[in-house]
C-alpha positions in Angstrom: -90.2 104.6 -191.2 -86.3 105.3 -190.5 -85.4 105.2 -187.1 -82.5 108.1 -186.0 -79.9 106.3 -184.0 -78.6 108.6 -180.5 -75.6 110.0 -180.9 -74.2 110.4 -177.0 -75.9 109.5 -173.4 -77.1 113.0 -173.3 -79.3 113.2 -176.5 -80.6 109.7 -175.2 -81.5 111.4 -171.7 -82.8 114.0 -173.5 -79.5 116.5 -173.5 -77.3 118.2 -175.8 -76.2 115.5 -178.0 -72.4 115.4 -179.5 -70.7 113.4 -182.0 -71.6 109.8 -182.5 -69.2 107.0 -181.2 -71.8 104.5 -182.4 -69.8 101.1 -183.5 -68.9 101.5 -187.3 -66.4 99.1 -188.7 -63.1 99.3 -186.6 -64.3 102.8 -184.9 -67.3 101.2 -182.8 -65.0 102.4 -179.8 -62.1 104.9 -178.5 -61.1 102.1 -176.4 -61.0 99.0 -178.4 -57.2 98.0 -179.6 -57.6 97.5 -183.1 -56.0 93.8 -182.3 -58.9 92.9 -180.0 -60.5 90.4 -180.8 -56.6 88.6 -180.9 -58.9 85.5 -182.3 -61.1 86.9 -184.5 -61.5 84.8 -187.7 -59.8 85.9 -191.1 -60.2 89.1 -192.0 -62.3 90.7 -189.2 -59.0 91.7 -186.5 -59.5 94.9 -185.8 -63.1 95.3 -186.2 -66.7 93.9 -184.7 -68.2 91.0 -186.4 -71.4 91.2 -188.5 -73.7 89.8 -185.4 -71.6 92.1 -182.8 -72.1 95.1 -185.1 -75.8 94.7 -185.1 -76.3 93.8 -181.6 -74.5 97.1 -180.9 -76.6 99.2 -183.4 -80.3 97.3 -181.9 -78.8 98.4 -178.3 -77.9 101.8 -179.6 -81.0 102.6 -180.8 -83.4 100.8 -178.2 -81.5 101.5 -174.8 -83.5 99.0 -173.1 -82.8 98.8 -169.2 -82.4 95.0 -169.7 -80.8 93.4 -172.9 -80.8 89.6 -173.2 -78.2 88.5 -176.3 -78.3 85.3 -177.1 -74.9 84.0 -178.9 -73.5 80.2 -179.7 -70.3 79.6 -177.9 -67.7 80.5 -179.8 -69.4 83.5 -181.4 -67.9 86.4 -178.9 -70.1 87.2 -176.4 -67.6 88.7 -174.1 -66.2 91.2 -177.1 -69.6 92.4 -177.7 -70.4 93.2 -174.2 -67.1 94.3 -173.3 -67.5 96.9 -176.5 -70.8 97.6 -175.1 -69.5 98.5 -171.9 -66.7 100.8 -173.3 -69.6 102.7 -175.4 -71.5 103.1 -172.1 -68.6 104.5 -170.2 -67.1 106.9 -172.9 -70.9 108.2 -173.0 -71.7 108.5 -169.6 -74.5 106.3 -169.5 -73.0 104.1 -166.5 -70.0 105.0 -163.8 -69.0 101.7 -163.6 -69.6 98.3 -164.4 -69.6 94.9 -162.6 -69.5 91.1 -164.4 -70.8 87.9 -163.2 -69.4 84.8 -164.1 -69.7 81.1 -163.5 -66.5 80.1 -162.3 -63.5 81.5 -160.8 -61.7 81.0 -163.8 -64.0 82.7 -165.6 -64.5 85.8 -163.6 -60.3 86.4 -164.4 -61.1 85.6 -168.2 -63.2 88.4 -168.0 -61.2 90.4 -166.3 -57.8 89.6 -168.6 -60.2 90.5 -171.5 -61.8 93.4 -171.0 -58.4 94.7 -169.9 -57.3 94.4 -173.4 -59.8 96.9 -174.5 -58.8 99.6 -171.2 -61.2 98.1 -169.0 -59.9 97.7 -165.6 -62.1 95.1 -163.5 -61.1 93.3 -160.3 -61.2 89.8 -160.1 -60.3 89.3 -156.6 -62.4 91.8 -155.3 -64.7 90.7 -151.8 -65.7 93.4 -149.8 -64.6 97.7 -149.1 -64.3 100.2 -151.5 -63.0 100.3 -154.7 -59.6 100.7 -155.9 -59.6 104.1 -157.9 -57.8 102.3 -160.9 -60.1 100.3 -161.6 -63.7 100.4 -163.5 -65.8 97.8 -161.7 -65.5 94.1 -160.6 -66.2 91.0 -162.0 -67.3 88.4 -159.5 -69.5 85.0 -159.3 -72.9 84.6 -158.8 -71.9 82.3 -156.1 -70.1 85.3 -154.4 -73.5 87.5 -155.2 -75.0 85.0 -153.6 -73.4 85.4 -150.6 -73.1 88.7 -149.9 -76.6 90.3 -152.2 -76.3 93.5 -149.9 -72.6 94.2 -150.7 -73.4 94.7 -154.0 -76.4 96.0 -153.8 -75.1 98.9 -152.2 -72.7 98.7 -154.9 -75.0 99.4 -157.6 -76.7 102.0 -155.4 -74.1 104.3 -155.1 -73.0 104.7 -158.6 -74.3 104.2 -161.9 -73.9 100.4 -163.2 -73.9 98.2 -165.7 -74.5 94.6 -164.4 -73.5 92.1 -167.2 -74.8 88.4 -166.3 -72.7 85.6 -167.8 -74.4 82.5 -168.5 -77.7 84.1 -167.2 -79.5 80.8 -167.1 -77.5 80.5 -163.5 -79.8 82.9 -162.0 -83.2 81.0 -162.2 -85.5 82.5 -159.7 -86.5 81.1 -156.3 -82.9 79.0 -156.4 -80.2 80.6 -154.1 -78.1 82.5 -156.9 -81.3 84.3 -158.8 -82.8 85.5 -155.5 -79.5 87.0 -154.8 -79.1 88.4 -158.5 -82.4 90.0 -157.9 -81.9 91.5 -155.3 -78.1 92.5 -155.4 -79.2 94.3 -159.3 -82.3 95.4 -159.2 -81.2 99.0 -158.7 -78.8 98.5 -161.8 -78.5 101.7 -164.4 -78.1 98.7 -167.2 -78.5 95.2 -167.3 -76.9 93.0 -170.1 -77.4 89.3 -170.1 -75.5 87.1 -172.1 -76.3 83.1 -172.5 -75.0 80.9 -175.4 -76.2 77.5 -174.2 -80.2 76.6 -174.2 -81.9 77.7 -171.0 -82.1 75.8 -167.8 -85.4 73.6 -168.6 -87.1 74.2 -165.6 -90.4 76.7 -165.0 -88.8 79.0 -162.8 -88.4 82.6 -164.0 -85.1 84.3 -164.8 -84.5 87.6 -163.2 -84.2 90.4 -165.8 -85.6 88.3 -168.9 -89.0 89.0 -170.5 -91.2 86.3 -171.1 -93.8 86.2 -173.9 -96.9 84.5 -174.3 -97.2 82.1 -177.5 -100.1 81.1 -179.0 -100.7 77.7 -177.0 -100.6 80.3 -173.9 -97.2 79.5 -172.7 -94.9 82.1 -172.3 -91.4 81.6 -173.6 -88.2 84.0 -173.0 -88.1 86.7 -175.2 -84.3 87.2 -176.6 -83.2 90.9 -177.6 -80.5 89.5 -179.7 -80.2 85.9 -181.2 -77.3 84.8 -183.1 -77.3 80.8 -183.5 -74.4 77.6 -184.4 -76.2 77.8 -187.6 -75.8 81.2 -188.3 -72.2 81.8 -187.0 -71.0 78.1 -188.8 -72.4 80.0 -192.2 -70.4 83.2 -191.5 -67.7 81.0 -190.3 -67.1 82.4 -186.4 -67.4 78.5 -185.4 -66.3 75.4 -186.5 -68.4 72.5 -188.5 -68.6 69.8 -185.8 -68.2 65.9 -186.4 -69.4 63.5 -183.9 -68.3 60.3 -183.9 -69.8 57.6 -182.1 -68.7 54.2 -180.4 -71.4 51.2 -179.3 -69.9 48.4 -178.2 -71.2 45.2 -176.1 -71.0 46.2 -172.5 -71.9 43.8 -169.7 -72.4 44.7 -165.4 -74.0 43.4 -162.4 -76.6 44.6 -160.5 -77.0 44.6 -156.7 -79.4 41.6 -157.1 -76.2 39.4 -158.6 -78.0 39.6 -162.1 -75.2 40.1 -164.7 -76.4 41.8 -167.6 -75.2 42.1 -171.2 -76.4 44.7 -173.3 -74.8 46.4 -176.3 -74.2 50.3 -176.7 -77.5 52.0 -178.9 -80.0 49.1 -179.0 -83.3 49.9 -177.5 -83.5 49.1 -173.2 -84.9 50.5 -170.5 -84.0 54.2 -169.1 -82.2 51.7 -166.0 -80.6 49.6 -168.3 -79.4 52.2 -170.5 -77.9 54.6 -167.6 -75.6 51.1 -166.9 -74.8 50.1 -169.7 -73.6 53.9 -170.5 -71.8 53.4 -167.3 -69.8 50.3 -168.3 -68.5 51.9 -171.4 -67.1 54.8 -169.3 -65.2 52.6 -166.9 -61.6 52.9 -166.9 -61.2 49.2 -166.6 -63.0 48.3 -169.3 -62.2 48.2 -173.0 -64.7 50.5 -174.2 -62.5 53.9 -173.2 -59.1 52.8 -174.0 -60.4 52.0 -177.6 -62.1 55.2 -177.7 -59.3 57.2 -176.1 -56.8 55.4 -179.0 -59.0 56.9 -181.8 -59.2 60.5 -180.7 -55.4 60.9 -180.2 -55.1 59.7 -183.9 -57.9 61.9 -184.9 -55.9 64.7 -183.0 -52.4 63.7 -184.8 -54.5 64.0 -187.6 -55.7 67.3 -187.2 -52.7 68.6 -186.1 -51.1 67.9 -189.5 -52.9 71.1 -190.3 -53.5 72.7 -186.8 -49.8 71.8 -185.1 -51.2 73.3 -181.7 -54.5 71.7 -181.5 -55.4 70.0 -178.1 -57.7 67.6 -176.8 -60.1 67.3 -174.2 -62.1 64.6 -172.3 -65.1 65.2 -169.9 -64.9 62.8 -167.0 -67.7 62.4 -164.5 -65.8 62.4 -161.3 -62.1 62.8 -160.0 -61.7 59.3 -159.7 -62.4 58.8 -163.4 -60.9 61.6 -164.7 -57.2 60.3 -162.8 -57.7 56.9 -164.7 -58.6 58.9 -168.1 -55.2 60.4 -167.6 -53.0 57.7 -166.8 -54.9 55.8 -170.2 -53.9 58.8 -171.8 -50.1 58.9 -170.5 -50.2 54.9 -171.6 -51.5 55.2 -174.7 -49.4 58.1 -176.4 -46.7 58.2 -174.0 -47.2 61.9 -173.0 -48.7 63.0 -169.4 -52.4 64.6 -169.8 -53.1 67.8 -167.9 -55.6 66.9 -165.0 -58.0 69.8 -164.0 -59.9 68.2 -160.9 -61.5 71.5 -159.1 -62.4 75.0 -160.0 -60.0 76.5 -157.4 -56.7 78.7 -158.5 -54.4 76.1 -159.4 -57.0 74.7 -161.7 -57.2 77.7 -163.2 -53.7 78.5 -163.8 -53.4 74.9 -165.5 -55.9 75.8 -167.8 -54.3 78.6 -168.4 -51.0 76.9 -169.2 -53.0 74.4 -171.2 -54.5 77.3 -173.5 -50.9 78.4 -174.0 -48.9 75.7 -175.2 -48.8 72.7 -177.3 -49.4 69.9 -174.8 -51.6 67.5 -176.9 -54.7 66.3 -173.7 -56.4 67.6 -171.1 -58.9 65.6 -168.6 -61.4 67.7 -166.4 -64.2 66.9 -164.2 -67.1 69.0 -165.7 -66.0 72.8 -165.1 -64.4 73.2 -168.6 -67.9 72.6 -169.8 -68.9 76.1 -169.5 -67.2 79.4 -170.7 -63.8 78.6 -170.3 -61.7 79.9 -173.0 -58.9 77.0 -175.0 -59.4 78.2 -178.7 -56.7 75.3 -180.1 -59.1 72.5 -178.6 -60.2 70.2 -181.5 -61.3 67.1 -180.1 -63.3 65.8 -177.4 -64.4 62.7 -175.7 -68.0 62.9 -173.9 -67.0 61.1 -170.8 -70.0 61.9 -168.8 -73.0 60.0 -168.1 -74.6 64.0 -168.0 -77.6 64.0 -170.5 -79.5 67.0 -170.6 -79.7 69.5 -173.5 -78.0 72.3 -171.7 -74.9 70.7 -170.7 -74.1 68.9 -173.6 -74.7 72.0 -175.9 -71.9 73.8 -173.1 -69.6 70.6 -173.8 -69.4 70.7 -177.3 -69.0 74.6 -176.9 -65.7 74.3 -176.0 -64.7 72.7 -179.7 -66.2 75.2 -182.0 -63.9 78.5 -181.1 -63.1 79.4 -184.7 -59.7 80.8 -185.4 -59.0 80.2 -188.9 -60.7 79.0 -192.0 -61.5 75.3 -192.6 -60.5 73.9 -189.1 -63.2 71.4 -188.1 -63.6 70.1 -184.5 -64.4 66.5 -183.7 -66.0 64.9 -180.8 -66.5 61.0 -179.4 -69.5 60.4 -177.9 -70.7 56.9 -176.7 -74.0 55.8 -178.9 -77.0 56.8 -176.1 -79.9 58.1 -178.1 -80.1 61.5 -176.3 -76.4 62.3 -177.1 -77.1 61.2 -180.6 -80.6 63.8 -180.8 -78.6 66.5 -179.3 -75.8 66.0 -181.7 -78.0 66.1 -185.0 -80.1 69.4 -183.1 -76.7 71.2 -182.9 -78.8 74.3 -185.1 -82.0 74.3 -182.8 -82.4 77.3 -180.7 -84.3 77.0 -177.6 -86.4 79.5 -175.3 -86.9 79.1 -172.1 -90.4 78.1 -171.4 -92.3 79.0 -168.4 -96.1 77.3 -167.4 -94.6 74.0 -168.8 -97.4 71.5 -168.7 -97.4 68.4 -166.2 -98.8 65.2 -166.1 -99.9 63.9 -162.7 -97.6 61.4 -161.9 -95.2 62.1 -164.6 -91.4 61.9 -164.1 -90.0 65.3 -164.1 -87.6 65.2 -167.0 -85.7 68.6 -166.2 -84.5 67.0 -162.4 -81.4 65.9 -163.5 -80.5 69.6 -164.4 -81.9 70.9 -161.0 -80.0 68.6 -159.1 -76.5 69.5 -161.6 -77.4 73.4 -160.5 -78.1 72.7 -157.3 -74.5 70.8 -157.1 -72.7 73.9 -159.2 -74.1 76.1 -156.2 -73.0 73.9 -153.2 -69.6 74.8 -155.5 -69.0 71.1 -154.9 -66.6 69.4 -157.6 -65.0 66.9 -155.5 -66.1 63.3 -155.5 -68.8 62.3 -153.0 -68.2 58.7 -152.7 -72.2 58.6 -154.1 -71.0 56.5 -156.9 -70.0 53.8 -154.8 -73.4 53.3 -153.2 -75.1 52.7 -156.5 -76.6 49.5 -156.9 -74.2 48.3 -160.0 -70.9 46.9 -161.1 -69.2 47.2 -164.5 -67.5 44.0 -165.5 -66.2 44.2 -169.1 -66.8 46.6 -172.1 -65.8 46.3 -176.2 -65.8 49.4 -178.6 -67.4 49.4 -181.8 -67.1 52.3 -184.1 -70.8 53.2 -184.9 -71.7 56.0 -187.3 -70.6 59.3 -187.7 -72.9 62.7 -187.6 -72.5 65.6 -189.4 -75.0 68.5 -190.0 -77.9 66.7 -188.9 -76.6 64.0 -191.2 -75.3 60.3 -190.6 -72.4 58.6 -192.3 -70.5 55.2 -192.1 -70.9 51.2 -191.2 -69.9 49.4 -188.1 -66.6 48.8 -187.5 -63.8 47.2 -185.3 -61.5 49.9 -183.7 -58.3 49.8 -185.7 -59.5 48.6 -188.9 -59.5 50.6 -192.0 -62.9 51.4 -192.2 -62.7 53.5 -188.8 -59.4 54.7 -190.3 -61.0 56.2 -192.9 -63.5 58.5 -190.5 -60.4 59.3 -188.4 -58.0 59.9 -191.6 -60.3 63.2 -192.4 -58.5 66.4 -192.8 -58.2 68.8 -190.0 -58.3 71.9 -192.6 -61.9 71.3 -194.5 -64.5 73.8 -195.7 -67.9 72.5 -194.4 -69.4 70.9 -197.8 -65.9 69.6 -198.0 -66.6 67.8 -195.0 -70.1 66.5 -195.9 -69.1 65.5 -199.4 -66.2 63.5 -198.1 -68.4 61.6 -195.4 -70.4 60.7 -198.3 -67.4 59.3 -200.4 -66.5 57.4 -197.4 -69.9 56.1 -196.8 -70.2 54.8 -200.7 -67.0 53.3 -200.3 -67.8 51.7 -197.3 -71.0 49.8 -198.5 -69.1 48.9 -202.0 -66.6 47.2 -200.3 -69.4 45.7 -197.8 -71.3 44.7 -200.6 -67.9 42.1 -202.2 -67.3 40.4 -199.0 -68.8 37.2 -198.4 -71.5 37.1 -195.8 -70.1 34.4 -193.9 -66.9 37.7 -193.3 -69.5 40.0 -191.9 -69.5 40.0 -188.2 -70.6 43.4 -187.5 -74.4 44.9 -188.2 -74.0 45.9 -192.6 -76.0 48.8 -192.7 -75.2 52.3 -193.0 -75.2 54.7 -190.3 -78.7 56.4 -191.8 -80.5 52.5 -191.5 -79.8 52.1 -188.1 -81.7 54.2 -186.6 -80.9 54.6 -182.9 -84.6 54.5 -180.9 -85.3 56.3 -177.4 -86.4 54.8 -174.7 -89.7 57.2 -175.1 -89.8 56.0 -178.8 -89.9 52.5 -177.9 -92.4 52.8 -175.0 -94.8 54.2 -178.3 -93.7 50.7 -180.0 -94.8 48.9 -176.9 -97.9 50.9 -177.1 -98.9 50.5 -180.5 -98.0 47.2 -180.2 -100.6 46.4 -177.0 -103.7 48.7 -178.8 -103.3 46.2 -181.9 -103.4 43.2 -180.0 -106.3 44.6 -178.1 -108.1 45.4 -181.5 -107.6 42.1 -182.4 -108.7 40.7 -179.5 -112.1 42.1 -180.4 -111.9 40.6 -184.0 -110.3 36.9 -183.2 -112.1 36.4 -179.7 -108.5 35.1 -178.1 -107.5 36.3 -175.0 -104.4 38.5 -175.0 -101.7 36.0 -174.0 -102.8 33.7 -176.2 -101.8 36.2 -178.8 -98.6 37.5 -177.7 -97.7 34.1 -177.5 -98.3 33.2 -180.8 -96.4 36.5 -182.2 -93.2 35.3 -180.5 -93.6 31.9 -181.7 -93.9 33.1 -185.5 -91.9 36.7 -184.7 -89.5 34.4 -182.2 -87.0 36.5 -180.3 -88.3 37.2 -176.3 -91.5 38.8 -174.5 -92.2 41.8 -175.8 -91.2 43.7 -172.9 -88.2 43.0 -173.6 -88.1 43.2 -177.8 -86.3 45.3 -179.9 -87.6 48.0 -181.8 -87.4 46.2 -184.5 -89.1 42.9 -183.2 -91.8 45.0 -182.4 -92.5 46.1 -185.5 -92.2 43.1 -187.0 -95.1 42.0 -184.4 -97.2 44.9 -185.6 -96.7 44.3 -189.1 -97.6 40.7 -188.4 -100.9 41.7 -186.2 -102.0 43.4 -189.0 -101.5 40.9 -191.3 -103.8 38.7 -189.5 -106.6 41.0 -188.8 -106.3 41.9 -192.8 -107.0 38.3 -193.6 -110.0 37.7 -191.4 -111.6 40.9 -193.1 
């Protein structure tokens, strides 16, 4: 069956129809300067890329009231719905058009952008008519929030196309999506746009449909999807590499307790969240030695990339000011400091994106959105951990400009960091009717509490840190593994010694197998020369990255379990009481109760439970 695409708004409506303007190569729209995109990759200035194109043509055809397009950062969301928007205009299909945007910052992104195309939209926009010059307003759904009637009425009045940015803001039944929904309801067209995985949370989205699945549970339903995977093969993003740092970390808690723990091993959620926290601390160790190996990795990369920048995510102002001073010690240059999403934040960004300065430090707003195309390296300096931020983070590395450039980012070794880094291709829904233990912990309020934050528009530091129940004493960096396409590479390592030299050495200009291939060169040279030293010379854990598996603390609850059911089993079998049992596993096993065991202790206990019910068989 061949589908007949519309040629105007009126053969759509049902009209006279007149000669197509549909996108087609570099023609896709009588407003679009035949330079925008300015950062398209090679070859494609001048014209839509292959995922914009067909977004366009399955709009085109469908005219759907409500489009959800799903696109990795990096990929061009903003072009295709700014092309979008000049097709909709030119064909009288909408009178006007207002954006919605995260951030401040943003809202003038989108505004500098779409006036590159002959798009005039008002960033500063608050309340009153119009200005005749101009075709709509881009605002943020904190300002919708606050005024829902303004633009209601708005929307009323003329014909409009509402494009949500970053839809996953607008979750139903929180403050912004009530406002969204009733603000655009009355919307001609509605064009959502997300490139990060949905808030994970059960409340509805306003203006995305839901299907049901098989296993009854409905899932959003994207009109468009366009993943990392996809856009890394057609080369719109950059391959990523990850490099990670453990390290032996050591606080106190309230109770006077010190505690030593080291970076990756198997611990409690509690003790993890600390020990994560000890490696961040300015005062320690752990971030100076980190900091020092991404500015070589980013004097590396700028061999081949002379303007590329760096950026590290702090937690809190506080932080993010110590960050900068490391910084200013370390390579001797001052690091831009981005503390609040108000204007002067903005312009620094701004003045960042256009020069060569080599580091930036910000306090979580550059996670979303914001537009630096020359940064190559990051530090993960937040002790955030959900899906959906981390995937914004590492968005702001993959902005492809030209073939071969390769972004890297340092991440401390926390098993969540490390899942999301080798899931970089999965693409998730957002799942409504999400199933719930009684008493389980809700493992999605973290990000409810990190929304509920971005809508109090509250960036500053609290002071909330200081009432916590824990004190950082001293931190060491160890350079852990490296991950690339769901793939780990390397041995442990001492910060400035050769073998982390080698991971940091790594062209900036690489073709992704080039980059894989290499890591496995590395790796192979790295165990060869493990395998001459003398034992007695190896002070650090010989095993490659891919032996070393670093366990969850979910994963090693399972141990824990396991471990319990075969003692109970046995318990049947030998007739000894269950102490008696564990006790004599950690007198053969050795090492300390199992509560507090190792993954690998306790499987070395379940191995050994085994072994003795085999025998009595």
């Amino acid at each position: 069956m061949t589908t007949t695409r519309p040629s105007s708004a009126a053969a759509l409506n049902g009209g006279p129809s007149r000669p197509a303007h549909a996108p087609s190569g570099s023609s896709h729209s009588h407003h679009l300067s035949p330079a925008f995109p300015g950062r398209a990759p090679w070859g494609t200035a001048g014209k839509l890329r292959a995922w914009q194109h067909g977004a366009m043509e399955k709009y085109i055809q469908e005219q759907p009231r409500d489009f959800l397009a799903v696109a990795t950062p990096g990929a061009g969301k903003t072009t295709f719905a700014l092309t979008l928007a000049s097709w909709l205009l030119h064909h009288h299909v909408v009178q006007q058009v207002t954006v919605v945007a995260p951030t401040e910052h943003l809202k003038k992104q989108w505004a500098e952008a779409a006036e590159r195309i002959g798009i005039r939209l008002d960033p500063g926009y608050s309340a009153g008519p119009l200005g005749r010059e101009y075709h709509g307003v881009a605002v943020t759904y904190a300002g919708v929030g606050v005024r829902p009637m303004l633009h209601r009425n708005r929307v009323e009045q003329r014909k409009t196309l509402v494009i949500l940015d970053e839809i996953h803001h607008a979750g139903d039944s929180k403050s912004w999506g009530e406002a969204c929904l009733e603000a655009f309801e009355p919307a001609t067209r509605r064009l959502a746009l997300t490139g990060t995985p949905f808030r994970s949370d059960t409340n509805p989205i306003p203006f995305v449909a839901y299907e049901e699945g098989t296993d009854g549970i409905r899932r959003s339903a994207a009109d468009y999807t366009y993943g990392y995977g996809s856009a890394l093969a057609d080369g719109v993003v950059r391959p990523v590499i990850f490099l990670s740092y453990s390290g032996n970390m050591r606080w106190r808690t309230k109770a006077g307790d010190e505690i030593a723990a080291r970076l990756g091993e198997p611990m409690t959620k509690d003790a993890v969240s600390q020990a994560w926290r000890t490696a961040l601390d300015p005062r320690g160790d752990w971030m100076p030695s980190v900091l020092r190996a991404a500015d070589q990795r980013l004097t590396e990369v700028r061999k081949a990339v002379p303007d590329a920048g760096a950026l590290v995510i702090a937690s809190d102002q506080e932080s993010a000011r110590a960050y900068a001073k490391l910084i200013r010690d370390i390579t001797g240059h001052r690091a831009t400091l981005v503390l609040s999403d108000d204007a002067g934040a903005s312009d620094r960004i701004d003045e960042f994106s256009g020069n060569e300065d080599r580091w930036m430090v910000a306090v979580r707003m550059v996670s979303e959105g914001v537009d630096v195309p020359r940064l190559a390296v990051g530090v993960y300096a937040t002790t955030i951990s959900t899906p959906l931020f981390f995937a914004q983070a590492v968005g702001r590395f993959v902005r492809s400009r030209r073939r071969g450039e390769t972004a890297s980012v340092f991440l401390p070794t926390i098993p969540d960091l490390l899942t999301f880094a080798n899931e970089m291709e999965v693409e998730r829904d957002h799942v409504l009717d999400k199933p719930k233990k009684d008493g389980e912990e809700d493992p999605y309020a973290e990000e409810d509490k990190l929304l509920q934050e971005a809508e109090r528009q509250q960036d500053e530091d609290t002071g909330e840190q200081d009432m916590l129940p824990f004190e950082a004493l001293e931190s060491d960096a160890v350079f852990d593994r490296v991950m690339y396409n769901g793939a780990e590479f390397g041995m442990q390592a001492h910060p400035g010694s050769e073998e982390e030299q080698d991971y940091l050495g790594i062209p900036g200009l690489l073709e992704p197998e080039q980059v894989q291939l290499l890591l496995q060169k590395r790796q192979a040279r790295q165990i060869a020369h493990s395998r001459r030293k003398p034992d007695t010379e190896a002070d650090l854990l010989e095993l490659p990255a891919d032996r070393r598996p670093v366990v969850t603390h979910k994963e090693l609850l399972e141990l824990r379990k396991q471990l319990n059911t075969m003692v109970g089993a046995y318990v049947h079998q030998s007739g000894k009481p269950h102490g008696v049992i564990h006790t004599e596993l950690r007198r053969v096993c050795g090492g300390p109760p199992s509560a507090e065991c190792t993954a690998g202790q306790l499987r070395q206990r379940i191995a050994k439970v085994q072994e003795w019910a085999t025998r009595m068989r």
